[in-house]
N, C-alpha and C positions, 0 to 999 in steps of 0.2 A: 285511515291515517296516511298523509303523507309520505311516502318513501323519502330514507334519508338519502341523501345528493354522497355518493362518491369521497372519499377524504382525497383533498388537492394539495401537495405536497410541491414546495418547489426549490428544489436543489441549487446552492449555489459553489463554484467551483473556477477557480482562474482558467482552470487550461484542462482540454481533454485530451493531451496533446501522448502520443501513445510512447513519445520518448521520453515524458515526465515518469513512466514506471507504475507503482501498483497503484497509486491515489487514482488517478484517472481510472483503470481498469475497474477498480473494488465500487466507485461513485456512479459506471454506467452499469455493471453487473447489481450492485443494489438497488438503484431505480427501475430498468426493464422489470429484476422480480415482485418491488412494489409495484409496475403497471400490470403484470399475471395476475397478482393479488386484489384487482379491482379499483387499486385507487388511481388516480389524475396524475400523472407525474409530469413536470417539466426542469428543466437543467438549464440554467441561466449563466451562461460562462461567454469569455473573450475569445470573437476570432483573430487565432494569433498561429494560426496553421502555416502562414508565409513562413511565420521566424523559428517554429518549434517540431515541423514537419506534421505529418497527419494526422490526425482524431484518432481514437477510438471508437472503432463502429458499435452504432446501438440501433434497437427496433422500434424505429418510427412508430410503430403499432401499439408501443407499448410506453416509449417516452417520445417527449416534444423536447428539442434541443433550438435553442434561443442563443445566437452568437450577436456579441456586442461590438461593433468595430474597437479596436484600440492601435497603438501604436508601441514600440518595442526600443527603447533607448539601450541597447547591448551596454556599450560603456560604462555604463551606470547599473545595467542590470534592474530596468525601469520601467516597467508596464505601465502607458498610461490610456485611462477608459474614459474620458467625461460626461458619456453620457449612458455609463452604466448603470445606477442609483434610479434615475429615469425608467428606463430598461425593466429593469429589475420590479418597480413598482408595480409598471403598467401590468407586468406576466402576474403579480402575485395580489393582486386587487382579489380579495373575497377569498383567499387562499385560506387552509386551516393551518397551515405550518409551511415556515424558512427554513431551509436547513442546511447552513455555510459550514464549508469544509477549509480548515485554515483559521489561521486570524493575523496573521501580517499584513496581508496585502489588503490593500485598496477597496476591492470586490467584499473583501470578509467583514471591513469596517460597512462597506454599503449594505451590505447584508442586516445587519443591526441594526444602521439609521431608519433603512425602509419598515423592518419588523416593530420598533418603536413608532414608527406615524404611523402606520396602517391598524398598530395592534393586533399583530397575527404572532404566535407565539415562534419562541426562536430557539433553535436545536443549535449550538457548533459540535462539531467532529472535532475535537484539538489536535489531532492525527501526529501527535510525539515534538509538539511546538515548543512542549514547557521542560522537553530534556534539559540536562545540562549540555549536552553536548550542542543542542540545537540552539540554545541561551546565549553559549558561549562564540557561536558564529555572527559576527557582526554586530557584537556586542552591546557598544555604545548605543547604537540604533535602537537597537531591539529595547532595550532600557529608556529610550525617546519614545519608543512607538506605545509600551506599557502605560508610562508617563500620560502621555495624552490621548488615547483613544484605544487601547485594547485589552488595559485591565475593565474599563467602563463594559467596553463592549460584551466581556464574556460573564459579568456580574449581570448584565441584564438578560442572560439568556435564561429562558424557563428548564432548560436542561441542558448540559453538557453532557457530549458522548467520547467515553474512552474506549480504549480496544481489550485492556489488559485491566487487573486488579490493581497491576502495581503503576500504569499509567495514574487513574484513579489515586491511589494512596496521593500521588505525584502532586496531583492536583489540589488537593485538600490542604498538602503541606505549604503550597504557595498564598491558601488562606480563602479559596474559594471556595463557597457554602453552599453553589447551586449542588439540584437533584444529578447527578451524573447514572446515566445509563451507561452500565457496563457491558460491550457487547463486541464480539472478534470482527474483524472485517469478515463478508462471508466470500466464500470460495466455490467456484464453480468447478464439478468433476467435469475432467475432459469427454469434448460430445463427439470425437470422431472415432469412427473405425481403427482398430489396431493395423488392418492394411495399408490402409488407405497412411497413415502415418510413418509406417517402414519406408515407404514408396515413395515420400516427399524426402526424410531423412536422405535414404541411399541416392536422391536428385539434387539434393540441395547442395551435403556434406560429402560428398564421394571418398573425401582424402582422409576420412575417418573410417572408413570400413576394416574393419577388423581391429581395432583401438578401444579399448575403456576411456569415458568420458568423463574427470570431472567438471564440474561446469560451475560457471561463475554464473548468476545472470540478477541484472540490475545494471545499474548506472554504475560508470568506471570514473567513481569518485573515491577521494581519498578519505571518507566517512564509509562507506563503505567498508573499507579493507585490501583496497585493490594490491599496494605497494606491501603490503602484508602479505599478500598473494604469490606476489613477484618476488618476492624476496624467500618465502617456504620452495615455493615451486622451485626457485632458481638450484636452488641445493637437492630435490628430491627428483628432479626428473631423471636424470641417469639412473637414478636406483629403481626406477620405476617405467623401464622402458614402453611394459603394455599400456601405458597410460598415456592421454592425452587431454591438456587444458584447454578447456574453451572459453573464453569472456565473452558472452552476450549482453549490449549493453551499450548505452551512448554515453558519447565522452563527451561531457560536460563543459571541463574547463579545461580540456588539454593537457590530461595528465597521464592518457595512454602510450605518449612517447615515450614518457619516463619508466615505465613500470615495463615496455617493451626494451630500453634500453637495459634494464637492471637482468630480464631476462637474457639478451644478449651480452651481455659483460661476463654472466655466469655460465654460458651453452647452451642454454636451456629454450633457446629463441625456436628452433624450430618443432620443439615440442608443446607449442601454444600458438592458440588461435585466436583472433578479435576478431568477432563480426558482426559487431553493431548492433544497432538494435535491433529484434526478432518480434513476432507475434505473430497472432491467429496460430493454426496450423503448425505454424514453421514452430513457434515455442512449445506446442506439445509435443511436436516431434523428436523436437531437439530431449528435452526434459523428458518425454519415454524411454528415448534411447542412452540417456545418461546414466553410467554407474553410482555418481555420487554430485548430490548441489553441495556448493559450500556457501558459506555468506558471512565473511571475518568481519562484521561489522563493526565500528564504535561501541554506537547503539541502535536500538532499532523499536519506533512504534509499535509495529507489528510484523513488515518481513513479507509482503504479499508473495517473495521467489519461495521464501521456505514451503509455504500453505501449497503453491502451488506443484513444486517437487512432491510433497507428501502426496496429492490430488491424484497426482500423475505415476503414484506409484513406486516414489524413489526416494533414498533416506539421507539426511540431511546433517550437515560439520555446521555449525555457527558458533555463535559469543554467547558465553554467558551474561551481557547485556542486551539482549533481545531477550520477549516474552514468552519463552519457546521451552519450559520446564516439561513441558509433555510429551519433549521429544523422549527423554530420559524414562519419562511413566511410560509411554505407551512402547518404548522399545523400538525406536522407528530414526532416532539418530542422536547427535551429540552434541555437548555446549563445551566451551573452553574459554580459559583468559581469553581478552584481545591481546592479540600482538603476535607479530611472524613466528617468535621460540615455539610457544604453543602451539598454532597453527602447524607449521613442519613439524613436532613431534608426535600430536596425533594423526596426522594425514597419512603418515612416514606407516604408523599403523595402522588405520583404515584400510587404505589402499591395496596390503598386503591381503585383506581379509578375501577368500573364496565370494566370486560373484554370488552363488548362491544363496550365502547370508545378508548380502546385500538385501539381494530381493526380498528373502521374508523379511525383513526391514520395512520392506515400502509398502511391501503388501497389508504389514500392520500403522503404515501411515495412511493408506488409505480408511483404512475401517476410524481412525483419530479423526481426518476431514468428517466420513461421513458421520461420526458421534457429535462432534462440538462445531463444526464450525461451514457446515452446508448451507449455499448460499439462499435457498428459500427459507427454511428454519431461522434464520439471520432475520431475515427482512417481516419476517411475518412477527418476527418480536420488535421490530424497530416501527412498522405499522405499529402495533402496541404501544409504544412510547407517544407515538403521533396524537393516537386515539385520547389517549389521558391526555394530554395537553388541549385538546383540541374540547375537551369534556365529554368526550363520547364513550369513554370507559374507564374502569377503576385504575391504579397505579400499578404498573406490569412489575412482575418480581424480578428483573435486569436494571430496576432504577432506585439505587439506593439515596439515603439523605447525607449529611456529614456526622451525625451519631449516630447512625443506622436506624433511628426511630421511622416510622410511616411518614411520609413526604405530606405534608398539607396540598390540596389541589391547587394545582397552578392557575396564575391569576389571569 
């Protein structure tokens, strides 16, 4: 008999760009472990590293990265690719699965067009597109772009992949009837030496030695929580001298002035840090040696800071509109309203609590990563999802239908 050929999977993705935040990270950290896992991986996205600053590194060995020329209209806020769709073909000729992350853009709609002429079966990621909060961001468009080409597109996908249960509910309610595989982004435990990471810390941060850490870390946008930050922070830092804010993170649209000024209006300016965006090393470091992540979000998909604070051992303040109830089960951090009140009045108590409870905190967020949400255990079920679509195995137990009845195979 024949040996079967490899399963060839090919990822598609606007930008790997490492200031975009966890999308990018969670997209090359899930492909490498499909390539550990023997399948074919390639990642078909826009060279746009001029305008977005640098990639995130991945293993050639293990994925193929395919960069498309485009062009970047800022003003407009306008990536344009013409000859992506092309592109995209050419890599996924004979492929068993597309697997677009997004559906606004450009690249997500090509993603569809190519999986419909080639007939290769088509995966989206909706990675928290159909929020309200994300809905209600440029609204009218998003209601254009529905209209003519992205309700189409995610109706013809052979599955749809959520992160959360209640993403999923999300999805059903807007009336879509695909199979959705429900499954977390997966999370990589940190792979350095605990020295080796003191050692970068104390070179990096010097002006933090001997300070508690809480730390922001993500994009210093106002979806986020950032002026929600600004504003808790501005009133608690006096009360909280052994304490030090860090915002990690790139400023997007220029609203780290504002959130600097709200801390300088209240005193609180020299008791916080902005240092841009962080990675590799430098954000394990950073996030080892942190007392507490916070993350006041809106809302949130999934939260790749939160997954990765728990990874790295340390416990976690967010929204009760992020997918994060387990912080509360496993005893490893906290959810709250959005909004500054809330924020400053459990921080105000956090903060106070003995470092030591801290840690056993983290130390039970790590055992939460390694139960649910370890980034091999992730991939080798999303392989699974592959496998079924592609007919090469029965329907994995992470891919429910819209009445929960058995999924007919895909066609």
């Amino acid at each position: 008999m024949k040996p079967q050929q490899p399963l060839h999977v090919v990822h598609v993705v606007a930008s790997l760009a490492e200031a975009s935040g966890g999308p990018p990270r969670s997209v090359v950290s899930l492909c490498e472990r499909l390539g550990a896992l023997g399948c074919r991986v390639d990642i078909v996205t826009l060279e746009n590293e001029h305008y977005f600053g640098p990639a995130v590194a991945h293993d050639p060995a293990l994925v193929t990265v395919h960069r498309v020329q485009s062009r970047y209209f800022k003003p407009l806020r306008l990536i344009s690719a013409p000859g992506f769709a092309h592109a995209l073909a050419r890599v996924a000729a004979g492929a068993d699965v597309i697997h677009a992350h997004g559906i606004w853009l450009s690249v997500n709609h090509a993603a569809a067009q190519v999986a419909r002429r080639l007939a290769v079966p088509h995966v989206i990621s909706v990675r928290g597109n159909f929020l309200p909060a994300a809905l209600a961001s440029s609204a009218w468009k998003k209601k254009l772009a529905r209209r003519f080409f992205v309700d189409a597109d995610v109706r013809s996908a052979g599955c749809l992949h959520a992160t959360s249960p209640d993403e999923a509910r999300l999805i059903r309610g807007l009336g879509f009837k695909n199979p959705i595989a429900v499954l977390p982004a997966g999370v990589t435990l940190p792979g350095f030496p605990p020295e080796e990471l003191s050692r970068r810390y104390a070179a990096r941060w010097p002006e933090l030695r001997g300070k508690r850490v809480l730390l922001f870390l993500g994009r210093v946008h106002p979806h986020k929580g950032i002026y929600y930050l600004a504003q808790a922070w501005a009133q608690l830092a006096r009360q909280h001298p052994d304490w030090h804010l860090v915002v990690a993170g790139a400023d997007e649209i220029g609203c780290q002035q504002e959130a600097q000024a709200q801390l300088a209006a209240a005193g609180g300016a020299g008791s916080c840090s902005f240092v841009g965006t962080v990675s590799g090393a430098d954000k394990w470091a950073l996030l080892a040696h942190c007392g507490l992540l916070t993350l006041p979000s809106r809302s949130e998909n999934f939260g790749h800071a939160v997954a990765e604070a728990l990874a790295a051992g340390r416990p976690v303040l967010t929204t009760d509109t992020t997918p994060w109830a387990d912080l509360e089960r496993f005893q490893c951090g906290w959810r709250i309203p959005v909004g500054a009140a809330a924020l400053q009045q459990k921080l105000s108590a956090v903060l106070a609590l003995p470092a030591a409870e801290l840690d056993a905190m983290g130390r039970r967020g790590i055992q939460l990563i390694q139960t649910r949400y370890e980034a091999t255990s992730v991939a080798r079920q999303m392989r699974g999802v592959y496998q079924w679509l592609a007919k090469r195995a029965e329907r994995p137990a992470c891919v429910e239908s819209p009445d929960g009845a058995p999924v007919s195979d895909p066609a």
